[in-house]
N, C-alpha and C positions, 0 to 999 in steps of 0.2 A: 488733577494732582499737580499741576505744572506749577512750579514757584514756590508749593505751600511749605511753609515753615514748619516739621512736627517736632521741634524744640528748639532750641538758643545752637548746638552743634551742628546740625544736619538741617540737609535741602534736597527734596524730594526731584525730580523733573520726570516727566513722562516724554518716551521717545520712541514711537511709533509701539509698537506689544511691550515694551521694556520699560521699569523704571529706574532710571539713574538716579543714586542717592551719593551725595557731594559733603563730607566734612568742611562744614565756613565759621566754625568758632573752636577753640580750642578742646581737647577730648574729654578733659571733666566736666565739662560743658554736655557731654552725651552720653554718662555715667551716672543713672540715677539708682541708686541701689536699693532703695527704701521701694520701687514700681517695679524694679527684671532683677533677678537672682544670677541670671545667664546671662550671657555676650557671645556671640558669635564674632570671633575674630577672625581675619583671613590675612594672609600677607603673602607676598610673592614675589621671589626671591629676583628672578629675570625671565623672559620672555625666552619661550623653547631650550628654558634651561632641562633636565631631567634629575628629580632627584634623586629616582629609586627604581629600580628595577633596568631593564633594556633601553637603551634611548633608539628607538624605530628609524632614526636617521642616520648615525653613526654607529649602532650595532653593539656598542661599547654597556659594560654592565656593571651599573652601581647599585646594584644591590647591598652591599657591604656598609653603605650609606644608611640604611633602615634600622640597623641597633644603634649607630650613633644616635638618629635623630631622638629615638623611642628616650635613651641614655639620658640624651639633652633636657626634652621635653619634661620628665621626672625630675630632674636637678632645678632647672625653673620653677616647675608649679612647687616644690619644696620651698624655694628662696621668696617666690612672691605669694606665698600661702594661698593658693589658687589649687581650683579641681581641676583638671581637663576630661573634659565628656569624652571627648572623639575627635581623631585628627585625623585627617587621609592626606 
């Protein structure tokens, strides 16, 4: 799988048990909606951030955090007429 192209957006690479898949064209470019109903999107905020519950380092507890996000979540897929399946 190393290099192969599976469309105009993304680039597959295989690396050792894992595969790294690499956005190299723009994202409508990897939006084809007439072939996937669904997108798995993922974003991530910062590196050992914590966004919810206990942070196991610092002890400190953002739970308080989890009805914003739910709040948030609902007010976007509202604005961009989108479902959201599930978010963790």
């Amino acid at each position: 799988m190393s290099g192969h192209q599976f469309n105009s957006a993304f680039s597959a690479h295989s690396k050792g048990n894992t595969v790294e898949i690499a956005r190299v064209g723009p994202r409508r470019a990897g939006m084809n909606t007439k072939h996937c109903h669904w997108f798995h999107c993922v974003s991530r905020v910062c590196r050992k951030a914590w966004l919810c519950g206990i942070d196991p380092d610092t002890g400190e507890n953002f739970e308080h955090r989890r009805d914003w996000i739910i709040k948030r979540l609902a007010l976007l897929a509202d604005a961009f007429s989108i479902e959201i399946a599930s978010y963790a």
